[in-house]
C-alpha positions as CSV (number, residue, x, y, z in Angstrom):
1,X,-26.8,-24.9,26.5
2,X,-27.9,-26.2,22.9
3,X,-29.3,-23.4,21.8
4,X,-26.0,-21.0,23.4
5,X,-23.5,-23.6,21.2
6,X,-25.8,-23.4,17.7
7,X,-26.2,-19.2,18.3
8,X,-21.9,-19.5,18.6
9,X,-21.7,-22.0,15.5
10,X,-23.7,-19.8,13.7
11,X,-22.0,-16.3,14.4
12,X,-18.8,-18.6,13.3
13,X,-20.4,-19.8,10.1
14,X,-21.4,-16.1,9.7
15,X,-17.7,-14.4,9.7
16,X,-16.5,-16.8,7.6
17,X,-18.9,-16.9,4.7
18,X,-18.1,-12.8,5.4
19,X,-14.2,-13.1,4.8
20,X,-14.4,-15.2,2.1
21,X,-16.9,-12.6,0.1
22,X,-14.8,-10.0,1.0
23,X,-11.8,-12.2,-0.2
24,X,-13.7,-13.0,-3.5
25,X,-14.3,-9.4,-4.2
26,X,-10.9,-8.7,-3.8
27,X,-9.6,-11.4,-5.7
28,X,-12.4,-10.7,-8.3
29,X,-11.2,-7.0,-8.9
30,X,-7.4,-8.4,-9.6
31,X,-8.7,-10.8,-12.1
32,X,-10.7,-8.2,-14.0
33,X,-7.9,-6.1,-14.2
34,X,-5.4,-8.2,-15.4
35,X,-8.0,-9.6,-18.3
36,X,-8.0,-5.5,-18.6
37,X,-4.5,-5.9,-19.6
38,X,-4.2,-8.8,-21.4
39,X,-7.0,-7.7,-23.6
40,X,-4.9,-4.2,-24.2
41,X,-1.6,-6.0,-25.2
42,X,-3.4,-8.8,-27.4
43,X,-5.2,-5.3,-29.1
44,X,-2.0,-3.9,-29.6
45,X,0.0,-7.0,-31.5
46,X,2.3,-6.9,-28.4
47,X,4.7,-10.0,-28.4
48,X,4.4,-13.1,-26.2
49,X,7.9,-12.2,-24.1
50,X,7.1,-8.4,-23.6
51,X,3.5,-9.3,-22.7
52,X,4.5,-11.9,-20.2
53,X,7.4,-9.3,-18.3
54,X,4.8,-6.7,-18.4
55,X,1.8,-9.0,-16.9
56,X,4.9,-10.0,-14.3
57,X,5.7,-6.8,-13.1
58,X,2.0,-5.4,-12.7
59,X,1.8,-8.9,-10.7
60,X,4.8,-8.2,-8.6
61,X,3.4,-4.1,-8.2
62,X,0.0,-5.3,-7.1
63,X,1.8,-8.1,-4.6
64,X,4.1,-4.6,-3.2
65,X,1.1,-2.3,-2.7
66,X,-0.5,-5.1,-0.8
67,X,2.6,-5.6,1.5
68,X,3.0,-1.6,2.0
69,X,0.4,0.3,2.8
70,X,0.2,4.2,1.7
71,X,-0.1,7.2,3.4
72,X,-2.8,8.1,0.3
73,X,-5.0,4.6,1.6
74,X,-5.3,5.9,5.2
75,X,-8.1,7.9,5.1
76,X,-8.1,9.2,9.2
77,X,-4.5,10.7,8.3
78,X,-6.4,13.4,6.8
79,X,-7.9,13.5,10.4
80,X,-4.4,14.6,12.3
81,X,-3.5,17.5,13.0
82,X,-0.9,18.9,11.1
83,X,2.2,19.3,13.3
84,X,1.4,15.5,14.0
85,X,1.4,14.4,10.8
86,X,5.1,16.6,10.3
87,X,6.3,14.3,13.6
88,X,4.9,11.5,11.7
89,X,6.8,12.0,8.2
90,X,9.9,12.9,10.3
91,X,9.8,9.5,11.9
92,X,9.1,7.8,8.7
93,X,11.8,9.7,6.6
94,X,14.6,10.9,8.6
95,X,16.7,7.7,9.0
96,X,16.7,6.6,5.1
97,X,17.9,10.7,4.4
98,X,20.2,10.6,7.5
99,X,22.6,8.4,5.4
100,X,23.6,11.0,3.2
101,X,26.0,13.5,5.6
102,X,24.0,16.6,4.6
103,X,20.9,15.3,6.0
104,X,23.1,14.0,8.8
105,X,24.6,16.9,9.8
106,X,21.0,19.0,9.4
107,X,19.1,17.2,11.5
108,X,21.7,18.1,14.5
109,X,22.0,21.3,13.0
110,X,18.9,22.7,12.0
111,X,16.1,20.1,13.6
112,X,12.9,22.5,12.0
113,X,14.4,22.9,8.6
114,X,15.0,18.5,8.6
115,X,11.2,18.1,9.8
116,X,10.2,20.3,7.0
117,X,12.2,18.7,4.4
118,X,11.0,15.1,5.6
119,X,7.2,16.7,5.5
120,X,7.2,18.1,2.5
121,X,9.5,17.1,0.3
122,X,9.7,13.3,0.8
123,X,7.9,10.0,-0.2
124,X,8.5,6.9,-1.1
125,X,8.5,5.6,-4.8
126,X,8.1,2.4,-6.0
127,X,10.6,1.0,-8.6
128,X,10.8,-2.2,-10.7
């Protein structure tokens, strides 16, 4: 029983130093490239106010592409098969272009031509 509860407290003590690397690495990236930045803007005689909006919205792009994940980051996408991957952007797409009434009226119209359109000719953006 003793040595069953110090193999478990040790597979315990294992995972956690393992997050908290992986966490460190992570973090440690961030940090670099925001000393990246500041270094570039102290270079360039950039003033104080503009430095500190620009460091702020890299901080709030870096705290977005953590929150949404994208299509480019998920490497077994490449995997599906095509006309899954068109079901997939369809499902994604079509109710933010179904707002506007000619995307309305195409999807009930012409169901292929508003798969396509959602397959290839949409993505999302990020703005700040």
């Amino acid at each position: 029983v003793l040595l069953f509860a110090f193999t478990v407290a040790t597979s315990f003590v294992s995972n956690i130093t393992s997050a908290m690397t992986r966490l460190q690495l992570i973090s440690g990236r961030e940090y670099t490239q925001a000393m990246i930045l500041r270094r570039y803007m102290n270079e360039n005689f950039i003033s104080q106010r503009l430095m500190l909006r620009v460091q702020n919205n890299a901080q709030h792009c870096m705290m977005e592409r953590k929150r949404n994940t994208s299509e480019d980051d998920v490497e077994l996408l490449a995997l599906v098969t095509e006309p899954l991957r068109v079901e997939l952007h369809f499902e994604i797409f079509a109710p933010t272009l179904r707002v506007h009434p000619l995307f309305a009226d195409l999807k009930d119209s012409v169901p292929p031509l508003s798969r396509k359109i959602c397959h290839q000719a949409a993505s999302w953006k990020m703005f700040s």
